[in-house]
N, C-alpha and C positions, 0 to 999 in steps of 0.2 A: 355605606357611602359616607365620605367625611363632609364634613361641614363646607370646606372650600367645595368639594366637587356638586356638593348641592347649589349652591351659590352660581357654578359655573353652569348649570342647568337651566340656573331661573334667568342667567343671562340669555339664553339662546328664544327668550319670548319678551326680554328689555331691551331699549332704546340705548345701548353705551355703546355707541359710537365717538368716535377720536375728538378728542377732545371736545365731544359730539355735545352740542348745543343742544340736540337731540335725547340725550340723557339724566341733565340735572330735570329738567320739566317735566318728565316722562316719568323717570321712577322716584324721584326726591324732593322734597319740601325745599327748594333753594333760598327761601325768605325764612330758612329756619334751624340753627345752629345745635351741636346737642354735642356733649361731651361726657367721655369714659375714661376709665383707666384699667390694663390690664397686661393680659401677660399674651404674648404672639404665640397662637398656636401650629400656624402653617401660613407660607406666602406661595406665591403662582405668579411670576415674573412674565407676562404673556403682552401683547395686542390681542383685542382692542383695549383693556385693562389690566392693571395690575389688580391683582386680587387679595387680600389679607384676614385672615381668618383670627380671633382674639376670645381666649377665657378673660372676662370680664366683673369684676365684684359687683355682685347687687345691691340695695342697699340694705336689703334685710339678712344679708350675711350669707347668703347663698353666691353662686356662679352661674354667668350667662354667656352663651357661645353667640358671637356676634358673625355675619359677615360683611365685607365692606369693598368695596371696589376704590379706584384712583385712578387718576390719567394715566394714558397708557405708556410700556418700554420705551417707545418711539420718542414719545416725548421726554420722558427723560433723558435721553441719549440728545437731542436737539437740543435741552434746554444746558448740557452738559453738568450734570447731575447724577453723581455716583451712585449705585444702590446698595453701598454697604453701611448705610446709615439706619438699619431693620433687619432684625434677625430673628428665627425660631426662638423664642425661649427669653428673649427680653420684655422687659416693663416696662410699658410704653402710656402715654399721655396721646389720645386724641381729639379731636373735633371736626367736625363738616355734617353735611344735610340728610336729616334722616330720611327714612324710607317712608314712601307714601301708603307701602301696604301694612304698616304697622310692627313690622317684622323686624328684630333688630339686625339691622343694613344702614348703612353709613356710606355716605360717600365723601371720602376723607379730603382735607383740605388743611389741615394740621398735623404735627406729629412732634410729640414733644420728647425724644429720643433717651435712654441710658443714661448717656454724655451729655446730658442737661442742652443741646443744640434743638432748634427746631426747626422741622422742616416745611416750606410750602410749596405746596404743591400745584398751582398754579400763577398766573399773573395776577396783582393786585390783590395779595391777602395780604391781611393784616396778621404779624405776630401777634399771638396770645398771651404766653410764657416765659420768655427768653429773648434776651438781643443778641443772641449768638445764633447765625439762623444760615441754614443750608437752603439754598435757593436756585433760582434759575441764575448764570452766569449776565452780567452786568450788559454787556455788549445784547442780551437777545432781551432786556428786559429793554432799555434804549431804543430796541429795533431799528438801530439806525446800520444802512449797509458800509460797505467798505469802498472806498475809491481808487486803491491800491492797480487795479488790472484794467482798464477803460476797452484796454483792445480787445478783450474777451467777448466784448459786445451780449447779444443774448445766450452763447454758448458758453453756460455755466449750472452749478447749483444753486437755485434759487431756495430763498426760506420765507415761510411766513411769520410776519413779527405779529408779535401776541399784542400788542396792543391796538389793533386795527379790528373794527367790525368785519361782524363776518360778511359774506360776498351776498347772500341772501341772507335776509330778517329771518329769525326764525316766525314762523305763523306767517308769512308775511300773507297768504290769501285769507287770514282773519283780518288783518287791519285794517278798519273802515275804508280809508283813502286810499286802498288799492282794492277794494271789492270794485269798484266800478271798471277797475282794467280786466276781470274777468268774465268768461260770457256766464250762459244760464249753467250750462255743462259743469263746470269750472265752480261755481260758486258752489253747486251740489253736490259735486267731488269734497270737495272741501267739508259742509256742513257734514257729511257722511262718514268722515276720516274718525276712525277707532285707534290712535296711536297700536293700544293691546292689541287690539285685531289685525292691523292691517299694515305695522308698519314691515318697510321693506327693508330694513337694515340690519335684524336680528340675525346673532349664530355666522359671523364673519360674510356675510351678503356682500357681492359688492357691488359698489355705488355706480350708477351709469352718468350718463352726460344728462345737464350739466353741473348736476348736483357733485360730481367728483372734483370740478375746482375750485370749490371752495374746503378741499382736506386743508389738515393746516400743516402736512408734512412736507419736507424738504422733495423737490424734485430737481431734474435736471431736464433743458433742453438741450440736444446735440444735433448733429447732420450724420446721416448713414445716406449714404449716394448723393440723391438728387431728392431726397425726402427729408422732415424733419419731425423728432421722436423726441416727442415729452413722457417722461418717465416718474413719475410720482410711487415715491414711499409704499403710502398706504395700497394695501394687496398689490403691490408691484405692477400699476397699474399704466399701462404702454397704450399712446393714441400716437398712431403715426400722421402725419399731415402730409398730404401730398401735393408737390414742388410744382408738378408736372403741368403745364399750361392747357393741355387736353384730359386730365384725371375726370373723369366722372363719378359719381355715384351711382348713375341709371341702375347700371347690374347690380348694382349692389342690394341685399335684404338688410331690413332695419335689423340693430345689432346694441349692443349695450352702451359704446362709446359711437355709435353711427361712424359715418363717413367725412373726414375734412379733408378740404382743396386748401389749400393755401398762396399767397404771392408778398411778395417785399413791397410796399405802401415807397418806402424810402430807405433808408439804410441803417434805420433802427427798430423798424415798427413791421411786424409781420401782423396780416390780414389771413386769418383765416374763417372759412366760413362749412360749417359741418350740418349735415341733413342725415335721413336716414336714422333716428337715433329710435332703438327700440324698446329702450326703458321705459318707458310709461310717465315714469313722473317727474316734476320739473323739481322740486323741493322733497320730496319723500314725508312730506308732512301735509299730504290732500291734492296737492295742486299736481293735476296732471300733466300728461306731453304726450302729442302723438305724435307719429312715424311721420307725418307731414311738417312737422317743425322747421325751421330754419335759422342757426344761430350762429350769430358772426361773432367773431373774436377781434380784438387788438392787444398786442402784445408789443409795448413799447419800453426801452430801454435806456436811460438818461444817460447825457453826455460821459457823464462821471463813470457809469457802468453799477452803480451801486444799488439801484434800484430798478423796477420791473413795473410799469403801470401797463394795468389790464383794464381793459371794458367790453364787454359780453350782452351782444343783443337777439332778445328772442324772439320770433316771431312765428306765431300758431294760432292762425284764426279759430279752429273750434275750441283755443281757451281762453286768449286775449284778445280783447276788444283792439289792442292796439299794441303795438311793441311793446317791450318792456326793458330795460337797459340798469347793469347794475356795475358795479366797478370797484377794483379793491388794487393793492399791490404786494410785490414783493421785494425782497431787500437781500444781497447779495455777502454772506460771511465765507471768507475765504475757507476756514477748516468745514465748513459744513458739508455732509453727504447724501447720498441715499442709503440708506441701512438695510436692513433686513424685516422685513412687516413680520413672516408669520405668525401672524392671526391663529388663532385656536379656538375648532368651533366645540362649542360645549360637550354637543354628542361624542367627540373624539376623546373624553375626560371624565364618561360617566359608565 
């Protein structure tokens, strides 16, 4: 077994999820930088991560087989960022946050390339080496959307810009001034949570409601009949919203994305409100959700067309004492798409 496919093994029991906030906490020291030099032994072009495998000099004159993971294809392709800037067999310069297990793994944030450029690999790093530096394209670091089409209204590709908090805090059921929105249930979910043990996101999992809107991949909303289909990137993941003024859920069995009704508020802002969801968990990091849940949506679209503000409220007495309401947006680039996720789950690689 080579060292990449060992790596892609130990993934299918870590937290690297997309761009997954879930990740750096989980398996790496993120208050803690470490840096190599070495020669590329093997790369793995994949979702959820890109994976890169490195003969490393030691310092007592020996060689160290490293593996190291980085944000995923997706986002490269989002952030429009070539991947011919690393190849098998080149001498490369890195840096990012070691492994928590002690194990040499990296989770790369630098790359100081052949061609003396350097690469970063997400929003807000700082160059190390070089001011000649391969990055995300300028327009997505900005995140500002485009005003170009206004008539498009919400039927568009939407993106999410990297510089906006995520839609849930990560921990957010550890943060003191939201323990009291949880009940007893809920806090002991929480105190209980074994990320290793228990998290749900390992080996291409996919994410349920509501935890899937805050991926931070490109989707699209469109109209197919009298319904309306948001189609999100990450595992090609399809919620239809139903138009329909008598649509129920009654029949319906709890289900990964539940069941949404939806109606037009006014002629920018769709109101949809989804139940039935049978994921279990509201955050994938302790905080549950049961089938009883009820969570409303706003999906609102500025004049311009350029942006997309959302706000998402939840309501589930056996976990919150009270609603709970969280809100984020998105920003509209006209060349942006939906891609191709296939995810690659470890076992299909060992």
């Amino acid at each position: 077994m080579t060292a990449l496919r060992s790596a892609l093994l130990a993934c299918s029991i870590m937290p690297l999820a997309a761009l997954a906030h879930h990740a750096i906490g989980g398996n790496y020291v993120a208050n803690s930088v470490v840096e190599v030099e070495g020669v590329v032994t093997d790369i793995l072009w994949r979702n959820p991560h890109v994976q890169v495998s490195m003969r490393v000099d030691g310092d007592d004159g020996t060689t160290q087989d490293w593996d190291m993971s980085t944000t995923s294809l997706s986002n490269m392709r989002r952030w429009q960022m070539d991947r011919d800037f690393i190849a098998v067999g080149d001498r490369i310069r890195v840096a990012g946050n070691p492994a928590r297990d002690g194990a040499r793994g990296m989770y790369l944030r630098n790359i100081l390339t052949t061609r003396g450029e350097e690469v970063l690999l997400g929003p807000n790093i700082e160059p190390r080496w070089s001011d000649r530096l391969v990055e995300m394209s300028e327009s997505r670091q900005l995140g500002r959307g485009d005003t170009s089409a206004p008539e498009l209204g919400i039927f568009r590709v939407w993106s999410h810009p990297d510089t906006t908090p995520m839609l849930i805090p990560r921990n957010w059921g550890r943060i003191p001034e939201n323990r009291p929105k949880l009940t007893a249930m809920a806090r002991e979910s929480v105190d209980g949570f074994v990320w290793e043990r228990d998290n749900p996101l390992g080996n291409c999992a996919r994410k349920g409601m509501p935890t899937i809107m805050e991926a931070p991949y490109p989707f699209e909303i469109r109209q197919e009949g009298d319904d309306i289909v948001w189609h999100n990137e990450e595992f090609d993941t399809i919620r239809r919203i139903h138009m329909d003024p008598a649509a129920s859920a009654d029949s319906e069995a709890p289900s990964l994305l539940g069941y949404s009704v939806g109606r037009w508020e006014d002629d920018r802002t769709l109101v949809a409100e989804t139940t039935k969801m049978g994921w279990g968990h509201f955050d994938g990091l302790g905080v549950p959700l049961t089938a009883d849940a009820v969570m409303v949506e706003r999906f609102t679209v500025t004049p311009e067309g350029d942006r997309l503000d959302y706000q998402m409220t939840v309501t589930d007495a056996a976990v919150f004492t009270e609603p709970v309401t969280f809100e984020k947006h998105w920003v509209w680039f006209p060349d942006a798409e939906v891609g191709a996720y296939e995810c690659l789950r470890a076992a299909e690689d060992v």
